[in-house]
C-alpha positions, 0 to 999 in steps of 0.5 A: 573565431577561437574561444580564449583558453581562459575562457574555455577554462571558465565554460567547462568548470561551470559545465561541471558544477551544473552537472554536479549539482544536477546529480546532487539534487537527483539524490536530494530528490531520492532521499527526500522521497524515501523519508515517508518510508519511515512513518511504516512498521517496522519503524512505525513513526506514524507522525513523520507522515504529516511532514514527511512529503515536505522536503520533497514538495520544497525541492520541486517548488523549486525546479527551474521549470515543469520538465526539473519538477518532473523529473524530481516527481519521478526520483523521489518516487523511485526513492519512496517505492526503493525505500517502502519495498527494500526488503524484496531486495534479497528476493528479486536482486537489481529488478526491485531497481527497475520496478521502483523506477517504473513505478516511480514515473507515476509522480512525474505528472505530480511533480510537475502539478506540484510546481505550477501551484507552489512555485515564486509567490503563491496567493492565496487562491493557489495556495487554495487549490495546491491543498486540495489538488496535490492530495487528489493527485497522489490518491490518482498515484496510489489508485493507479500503482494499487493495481494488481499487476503493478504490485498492489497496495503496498505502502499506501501512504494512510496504511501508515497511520494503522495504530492511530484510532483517528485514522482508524475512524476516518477509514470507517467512513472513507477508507485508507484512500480518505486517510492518505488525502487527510495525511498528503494535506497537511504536508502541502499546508505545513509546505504552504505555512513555511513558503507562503507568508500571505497564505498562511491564514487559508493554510492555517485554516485548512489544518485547522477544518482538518483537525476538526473533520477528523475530531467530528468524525471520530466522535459522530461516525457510526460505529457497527454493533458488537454482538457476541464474541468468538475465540479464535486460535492461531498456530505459527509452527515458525521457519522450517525448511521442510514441509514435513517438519513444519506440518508435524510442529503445527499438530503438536501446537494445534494439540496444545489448544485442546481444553482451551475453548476455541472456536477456530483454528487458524493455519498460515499460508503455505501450511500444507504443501500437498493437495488434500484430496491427494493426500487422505492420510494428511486429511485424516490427520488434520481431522483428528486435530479437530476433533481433539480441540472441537474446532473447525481448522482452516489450513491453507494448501499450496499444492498441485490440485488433484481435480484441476492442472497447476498450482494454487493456493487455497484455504481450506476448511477441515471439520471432524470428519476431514475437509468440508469442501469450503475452499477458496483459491487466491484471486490475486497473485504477486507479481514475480513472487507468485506469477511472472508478468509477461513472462516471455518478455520478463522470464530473465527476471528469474535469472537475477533474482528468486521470481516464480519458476512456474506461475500459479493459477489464480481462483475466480471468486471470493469465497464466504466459509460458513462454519458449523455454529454459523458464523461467518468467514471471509478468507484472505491470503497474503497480500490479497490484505493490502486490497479494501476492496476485497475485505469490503466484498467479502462483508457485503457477501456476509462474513462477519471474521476477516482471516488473512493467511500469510507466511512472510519467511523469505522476508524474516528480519525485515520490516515485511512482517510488520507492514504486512500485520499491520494491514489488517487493522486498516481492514477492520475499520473499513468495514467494522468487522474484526480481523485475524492475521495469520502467519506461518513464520510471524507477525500474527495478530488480531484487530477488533471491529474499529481496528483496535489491537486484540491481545499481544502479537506473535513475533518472527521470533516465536513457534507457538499458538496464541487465542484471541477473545474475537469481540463480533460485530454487525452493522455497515460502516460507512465505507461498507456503504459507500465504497471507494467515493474519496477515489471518485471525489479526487478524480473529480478535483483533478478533471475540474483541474485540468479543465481550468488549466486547459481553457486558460491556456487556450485563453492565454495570448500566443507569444508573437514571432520576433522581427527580424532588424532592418538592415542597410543597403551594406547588410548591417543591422540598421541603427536607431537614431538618437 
């Protein structure tokens, strides 16, 4: 049989315009995922988070069925994790592409999860579990994506919510995981407000028990004590592209702290380019420093080790008398930047971007430095400050300073530095002990036991010292304590979750095979009699 002309006509232009819509909702599903991104340094809109995930929920409530919203999950993912991680773009060219399109698979399920709780009329019991499911099922995304070899945790939606002390306050007690379930549901109760009027009395409801929560907490919490107080120097000599010329600027600026009072000094990542063992001339340099500003210098070596094969990264303590032996070696490399996963599958990755030439070796455990007066440091390097886990261990293991050392160079005029400073007031209010961050190229800075900013920070624009007046702490918060127990409580939503949806439907009745027509002796369709 043919098909008219006008027909076919009227088939292909309605075929076009579902495949155009098709694509213009793929890259609504793109943006609205990317929006969250702004609520981060350096934009900083930390507000846009309560409502940022809002379009993105409203465009998967309306997908036609579960595989729709599950690929919106998996776009707009792509479209968070591009947008958070932008600016590794100079760095690993067209593969940033790749990675954010893997990683984003990982909101596939959300979105499906998503659709089956606010989809057509939501009552009130879904509306009800939408606000606690949804939350726990983007904590199991960020838990996941949080591995190291996946990238780490970057961008963790509560890490945006850095300079609001509420959250800082709900990080004491549950870490940035506790903070991105509070920031995730008030998105579904504002979606949950706009789509379902006959819920919005449980919605309003659970805004309302939220802000509550986090007021009880705020003022109830247990705060650690303060007990004394220690000036920490930082030195930031800024970009250079020789090793040489970088370390002679940071002996002039550490020069300039002498007859400031200061009980360390801190150098950023990569401050040193040879091993120091290899080098006693450099040591002895270093040494002289200390001695002339009568503080301890902690260095960190990226260097071939004298006593071992391969390249590592490691925080070094120097005294008067030259290193003290205190070292810690960087336990979690980037990915990429650092080491090259797989690399006999992923190598090309070097070809298309600046990944690692060769992987360095990572160290095998973490390391208190105890200083000559006794206080106590927990040493970090570079995006080992993105992990709560590693600062909770470290304060377990009694140190009573964070140090992070970083060097964010190859990312200068971006939003990096930024995002990446601002990690360490998330790791001060976790465990109720102050933090220092500090950077070869900028931004350094200082947080106090609660997370709150100590002095001014050094930006990307700047080759100086700055001291900051460290206010000391003891005493456990309650994430010290308790650890990761908002990850567990999620999982536990989401297993009962599943459970529920799994046993109705085995309880659900199987749709029953249709029955073919009777038919008459002819092989016509039988006809029924009026």
């Amino acid at each position: 049989m043919r098909i008219p002309v006008g027909l076919r006509h009227l088939l292909t232009g309605l075929r076009h315009r579902v495949a155009v819509s098709r694509w213009w909702r793929g890259g609504a599903a793109l943006l609205a995922g990317a929006l969250p991104a702004l609520a981060f340094p350096a934009p900083s809109l930390w507000w846009l988070a309560y409502v940022a995930l809002v379009p993105w929920l409203l465009l998967i409530r309306s997908a036609r069925d579960g595989r729709r919203a599950a690929l919106d999950g998996w776009l707009g993912g792509t479209g968070f994790m591009l947008a958070v991680h932008h600016w590794l773009m100079p760095s690993l060219n067209v593969f940033i592409v790749v990675l954010a399109a893997l990683l984003g698979l990982l909101w596939a399920p959300w979105g499906a999860m998503a659709r089956s709780l606010l989809r057509g009329r939501v009552s009130t019991g879904r509306a009800l579990a939408a606000l606690v499911v949804l939350p726990s099922g983007w904590l199991m995304v960020e838990l996941v994506r949080s591995w190291q070899g996946l990238g780490g945790p970057w961008g963790l939606l509560g890490s945006s919510q850095w300079q609001v002390v509420p959250a800082l306050r709900l990080a004491s007690v549950g870490g940035v995981w506790l903070v991105s379930l509070f920031v995730v549901a008030a998105n579904v109760a504002v979606t949950v407000l706009v789509v379902a009027p006959q819920a919005r009395t449980p919605a309003a409801a659970a805004v309302l028990a939220g802000a509550v929560a986090t007021g009880a907490v705020w003022l109830w919490a247990p705060h650690t004590e303060r007990a004394g107080r220690v000036r920490v120097a930082v030195v930031q000599p800024g970009v250079y592209e020789s090793g040489d010329a970088r370390f002679a600027r940071s002996e002039a600026l550490t020069r300039s702290l002498v007859g400031r009072d200061v009980g360390l000094v801190v150098w950023g990542e990569s401050s040193v380019g040879t091993d120091l063992t290899a080098r006693p001339d450099l040591a002895a340099r270093i040494a002289a420093l200390s001695r002339a500003v009568g503080a301890d210098i902690l260095v960190n070596v990226d260097a071939r080790r004298a006593d071992r094969p391969g390249i590592f990264k490691s925080t070094v303590l120097v005294g008067p008398d030259g290193p003290t032996g205190d070292r810690y070696d960087k336990m979690r490399l980037v990915p990429f930047g650092e080491y090259i996963p797989a690399r006999s599958l992923l190598g090309w990755a070097t070809s298309v971007g600046k990944a690692a030439g060769e992987d360095r070796h990572r160290g095998t455990t973490p390391v208190v430095i105890t200083l000559p007066d006794g206080l106590r440091v927990g040493p970090v390097i570079c995006f080992e400050s993105a992990f709560p886990d590693m600062s909770r261990h470290l304060v377990r293991e009694g140190a009573q300073l964070l140090v992070a050392q970083s060097s964010t160079s190859s990312f200068q005029h971006s939003w990096a530095p930024a995002q990446h400073a601002s990690l360490a007031a998330l790791r001060a209010a976790e465990t109720g002990r102050p933090a220092v961050h500090a950077t070869l190229t900028g931004i350094s800075a200082a947080y106090g036991p609660d997370g709150e900013r100590i002095g001014h920070w050094l930006g990307t624009d700047r080759s100086a010292t700055a001291v900051y007046d460290m206010p000391l702490a003891h005493g456990s918060t309650l994430y010290d304590r308790f650890g990761d127990w908002a990850v567990y409580t999620a999982l536990v939503v989401l297993a009962a979750y599943c459970a529920i949806e799994g046993r109705r439907s085995l309880r659900r009745p199987a749709p029953e095979p249709p029955v073919p027509p009777a038919r008459t002796a002819h092989e016509s369709p039988a006809r029924h009699v009026r």
